[in-house]
Z-matrix of the N, CA and C atoms (Angstrom, degrees):
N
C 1 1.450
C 2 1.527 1 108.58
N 3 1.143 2 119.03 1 129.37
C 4 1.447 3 131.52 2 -173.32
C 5 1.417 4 113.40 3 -99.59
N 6 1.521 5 123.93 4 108.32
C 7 1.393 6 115.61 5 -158.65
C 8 1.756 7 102.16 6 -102.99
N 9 1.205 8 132.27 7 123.00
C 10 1.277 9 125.98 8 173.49
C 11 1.367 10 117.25 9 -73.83
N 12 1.636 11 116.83 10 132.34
C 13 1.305 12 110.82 11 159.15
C 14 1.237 13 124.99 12 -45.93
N 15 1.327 14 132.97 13 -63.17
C 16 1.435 15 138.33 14 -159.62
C 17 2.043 16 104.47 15 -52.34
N 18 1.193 17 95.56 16 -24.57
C 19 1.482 18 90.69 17 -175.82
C 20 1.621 19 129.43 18 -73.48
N 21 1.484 20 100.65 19 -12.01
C 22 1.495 21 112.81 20 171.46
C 23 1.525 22 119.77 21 -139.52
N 24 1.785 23 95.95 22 42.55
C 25 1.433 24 101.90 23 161.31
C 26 1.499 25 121.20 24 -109.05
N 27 1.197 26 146.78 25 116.39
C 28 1.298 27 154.45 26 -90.63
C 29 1.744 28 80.59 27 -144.80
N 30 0.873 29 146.00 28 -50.97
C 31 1.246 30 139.71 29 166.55
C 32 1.690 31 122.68 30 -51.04
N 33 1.549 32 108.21 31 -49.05
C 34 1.299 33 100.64 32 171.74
C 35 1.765 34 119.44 33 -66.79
N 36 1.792 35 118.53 34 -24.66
C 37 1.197 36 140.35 35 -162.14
C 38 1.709 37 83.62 36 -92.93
N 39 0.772 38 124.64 37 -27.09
C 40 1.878 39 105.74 38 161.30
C 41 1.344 40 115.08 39 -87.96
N 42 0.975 41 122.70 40 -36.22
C 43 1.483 42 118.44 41 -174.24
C 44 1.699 43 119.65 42 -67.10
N 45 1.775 44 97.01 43 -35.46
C 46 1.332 45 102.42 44 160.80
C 47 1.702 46 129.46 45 -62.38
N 48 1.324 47 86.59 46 -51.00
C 49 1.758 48 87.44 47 160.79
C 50 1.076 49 130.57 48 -41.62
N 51 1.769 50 121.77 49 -61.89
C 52 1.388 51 112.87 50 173.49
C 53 1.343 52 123.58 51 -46.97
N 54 1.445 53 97.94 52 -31.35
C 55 2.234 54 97.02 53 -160.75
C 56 1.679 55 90.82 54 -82.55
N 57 1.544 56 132.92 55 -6.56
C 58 1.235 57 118.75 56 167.12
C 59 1.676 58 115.50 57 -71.67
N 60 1.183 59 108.97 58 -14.22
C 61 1.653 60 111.51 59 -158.59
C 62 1.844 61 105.50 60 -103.23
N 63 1.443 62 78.58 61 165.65
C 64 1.870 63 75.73 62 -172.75
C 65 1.520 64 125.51 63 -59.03
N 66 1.023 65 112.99 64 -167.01
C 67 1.740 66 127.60 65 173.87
C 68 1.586 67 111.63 66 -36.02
N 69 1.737 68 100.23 67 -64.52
C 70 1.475 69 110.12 68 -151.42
C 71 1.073 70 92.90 69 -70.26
N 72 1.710 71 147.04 70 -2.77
C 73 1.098 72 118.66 71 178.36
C 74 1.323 73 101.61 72 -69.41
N 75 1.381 74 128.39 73 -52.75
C 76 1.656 75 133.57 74 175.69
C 77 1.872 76 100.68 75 -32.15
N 78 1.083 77 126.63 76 -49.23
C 79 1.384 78 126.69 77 -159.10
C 80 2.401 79 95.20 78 -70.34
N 81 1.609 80 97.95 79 -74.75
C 82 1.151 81 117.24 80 161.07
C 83 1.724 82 92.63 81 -6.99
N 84 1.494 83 99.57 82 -79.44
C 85 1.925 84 108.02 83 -162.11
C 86 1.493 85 113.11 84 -49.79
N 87 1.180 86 120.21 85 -37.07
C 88 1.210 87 125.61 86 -176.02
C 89 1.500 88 108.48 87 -72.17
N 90 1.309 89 108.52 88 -58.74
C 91 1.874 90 106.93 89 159.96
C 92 1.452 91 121.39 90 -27.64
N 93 1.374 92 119.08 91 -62.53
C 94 1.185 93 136.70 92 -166.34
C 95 1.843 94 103.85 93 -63.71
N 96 1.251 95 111.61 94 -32.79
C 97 1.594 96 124.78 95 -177.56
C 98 1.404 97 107.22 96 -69.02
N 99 1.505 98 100.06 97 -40.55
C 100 1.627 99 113.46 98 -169.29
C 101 1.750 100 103.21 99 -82.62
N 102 1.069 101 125.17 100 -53.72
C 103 1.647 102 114.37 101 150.94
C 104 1.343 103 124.28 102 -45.50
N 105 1.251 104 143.31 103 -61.98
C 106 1.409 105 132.63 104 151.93
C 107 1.180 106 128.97 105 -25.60
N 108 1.278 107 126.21 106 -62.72
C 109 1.196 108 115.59 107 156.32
C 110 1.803 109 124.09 108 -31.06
N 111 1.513 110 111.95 109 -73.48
C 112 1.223 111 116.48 110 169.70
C 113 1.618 112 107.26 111 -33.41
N 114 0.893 113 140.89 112 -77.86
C 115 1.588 114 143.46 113 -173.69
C 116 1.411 115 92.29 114 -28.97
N 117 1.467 116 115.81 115 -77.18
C 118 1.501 117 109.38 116 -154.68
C 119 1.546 118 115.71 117 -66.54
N 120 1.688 119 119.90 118 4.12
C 121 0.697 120 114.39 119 -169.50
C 122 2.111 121 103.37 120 -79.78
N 123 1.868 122 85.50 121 -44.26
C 124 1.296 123 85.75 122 -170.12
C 125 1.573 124 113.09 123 -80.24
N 126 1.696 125 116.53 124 -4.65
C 127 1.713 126 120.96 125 135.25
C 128 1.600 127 106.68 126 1.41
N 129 1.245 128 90.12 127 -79.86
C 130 1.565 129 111.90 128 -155.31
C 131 1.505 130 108.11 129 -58.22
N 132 1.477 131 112.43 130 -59.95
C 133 1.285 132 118.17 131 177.82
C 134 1.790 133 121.76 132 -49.17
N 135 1.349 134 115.28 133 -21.05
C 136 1.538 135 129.17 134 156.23
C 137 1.407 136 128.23 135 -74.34
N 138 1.243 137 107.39 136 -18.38
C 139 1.626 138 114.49 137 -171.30
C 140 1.493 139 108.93 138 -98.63
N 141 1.971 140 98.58 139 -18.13
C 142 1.653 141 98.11 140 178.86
C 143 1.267 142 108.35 141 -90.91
N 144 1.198 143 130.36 142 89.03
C 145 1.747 144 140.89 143 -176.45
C 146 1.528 145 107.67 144 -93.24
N 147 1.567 146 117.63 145 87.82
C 148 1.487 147 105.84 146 165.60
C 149 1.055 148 149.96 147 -20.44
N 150 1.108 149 145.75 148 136.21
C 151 1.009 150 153.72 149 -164.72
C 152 1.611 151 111.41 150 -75.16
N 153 1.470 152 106.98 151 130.09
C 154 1.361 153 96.80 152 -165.84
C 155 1.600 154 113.42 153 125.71
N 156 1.786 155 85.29 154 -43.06
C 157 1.844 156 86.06 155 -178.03
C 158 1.707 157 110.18 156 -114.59
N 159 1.511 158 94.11 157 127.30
C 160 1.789 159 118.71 158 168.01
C 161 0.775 160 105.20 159 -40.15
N 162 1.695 161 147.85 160 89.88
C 163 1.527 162 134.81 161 157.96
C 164 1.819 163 103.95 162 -55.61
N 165 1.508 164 124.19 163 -1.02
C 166 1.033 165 114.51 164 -173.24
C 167 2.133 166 110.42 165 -95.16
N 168 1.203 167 85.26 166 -24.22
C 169 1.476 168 103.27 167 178.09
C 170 1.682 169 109.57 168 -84.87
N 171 1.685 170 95.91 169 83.64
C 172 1.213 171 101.00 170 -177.49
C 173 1.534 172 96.97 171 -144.71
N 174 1.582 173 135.36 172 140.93
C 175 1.191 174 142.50 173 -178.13
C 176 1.486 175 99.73 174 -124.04
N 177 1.587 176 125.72 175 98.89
C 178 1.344 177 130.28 176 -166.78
C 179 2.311 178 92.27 177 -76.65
N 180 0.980 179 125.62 178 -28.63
C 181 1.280 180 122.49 179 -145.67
C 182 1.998 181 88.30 180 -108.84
N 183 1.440 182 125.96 181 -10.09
C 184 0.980 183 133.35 182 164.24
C 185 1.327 184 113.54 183 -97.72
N 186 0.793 185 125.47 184 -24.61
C 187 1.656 186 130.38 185 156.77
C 188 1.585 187 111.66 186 -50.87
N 189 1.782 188 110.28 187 -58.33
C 190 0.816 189 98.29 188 -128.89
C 191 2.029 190 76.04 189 -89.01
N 192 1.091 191 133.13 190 -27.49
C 193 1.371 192 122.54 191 158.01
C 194 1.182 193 128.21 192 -66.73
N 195 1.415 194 122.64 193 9.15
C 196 2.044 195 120.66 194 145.35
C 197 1.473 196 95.36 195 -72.81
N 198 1.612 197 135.78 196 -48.96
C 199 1.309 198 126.38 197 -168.65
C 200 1.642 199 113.17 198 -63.19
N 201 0.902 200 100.15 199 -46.98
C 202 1.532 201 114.77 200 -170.68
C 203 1.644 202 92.02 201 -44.80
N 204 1.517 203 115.18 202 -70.30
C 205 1.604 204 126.46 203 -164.55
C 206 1.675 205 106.93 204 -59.13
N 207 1.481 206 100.08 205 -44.28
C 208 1.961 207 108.08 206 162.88
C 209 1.747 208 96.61 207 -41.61
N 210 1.219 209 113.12 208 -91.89
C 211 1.245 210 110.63 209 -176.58
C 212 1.452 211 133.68 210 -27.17
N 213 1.459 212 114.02 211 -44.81
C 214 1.541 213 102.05 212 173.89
C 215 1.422 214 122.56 213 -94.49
N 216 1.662 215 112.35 214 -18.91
C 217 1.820 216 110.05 215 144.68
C 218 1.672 217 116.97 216 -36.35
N 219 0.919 218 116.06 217 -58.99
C 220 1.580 219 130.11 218 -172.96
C 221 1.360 220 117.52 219 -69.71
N 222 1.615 221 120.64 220 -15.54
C 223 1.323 222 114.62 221 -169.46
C 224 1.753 223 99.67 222 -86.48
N 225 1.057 224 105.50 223 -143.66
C 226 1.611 225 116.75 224 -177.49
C 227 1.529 226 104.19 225 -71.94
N 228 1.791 227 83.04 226 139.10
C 229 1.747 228 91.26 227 -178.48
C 230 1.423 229 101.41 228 -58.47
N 231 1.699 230 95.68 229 162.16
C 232 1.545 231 119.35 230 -153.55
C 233 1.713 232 83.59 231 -141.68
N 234 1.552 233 104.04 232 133.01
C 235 1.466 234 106.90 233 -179.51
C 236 1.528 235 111.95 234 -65.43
C-alpha cells in the first residue's frame, strides 16, 4: 500500500479549505492580521522591562488579594 504524503499534511488541508470558501474569509484574514499584528505589537512593549525592575519580585497571590480588597472597597457602600 502506497501512502501519499500530501494526504496527511494538515497545512496544505487548510489552505485548501480556505481557497474553497468565500471572499470574507480573505476580508476576516486580513482583520485577523491586523489584530495580530496589534498584539505583537504590545508583545514588545511587555518584554521591554526597565532596568531596575525584578521581573522576579512578583507575589501572584498578593496581588491578587490587593484586588480582591480594591474590589470590595469600591463595590457598594458598606455601613
Amino acid at each position: 500500500m502506497k501512502i501519499y504524503p500530501h494526504h496527511f499534511n494538515a497545512e496544505s488541508d487548510l489552505i485548501e479549505s480556505l481557497l474553497n470558501h468565500d471572499s470574507s474569509i480573505i476580508y476576516s484574514s486580513s482583520k485577523i492580521d491586523s489584530l495580530l499584528d496589534e498584539f505583537a505589537g504590545e508583545l514588545i512593549l511587555l518584554k521591554s522591562i526597565p532596568p531596575g525592575i525584578d521581573k522576579t519580585d512578583c507575589d501572584p497571590e498578593e496581588e491578587i488579594r490587593l484586588i480582591e480588597k480594591l474590589l470590595y472597597v469600591n463595590s457598594s457602600p458598606h455601613p
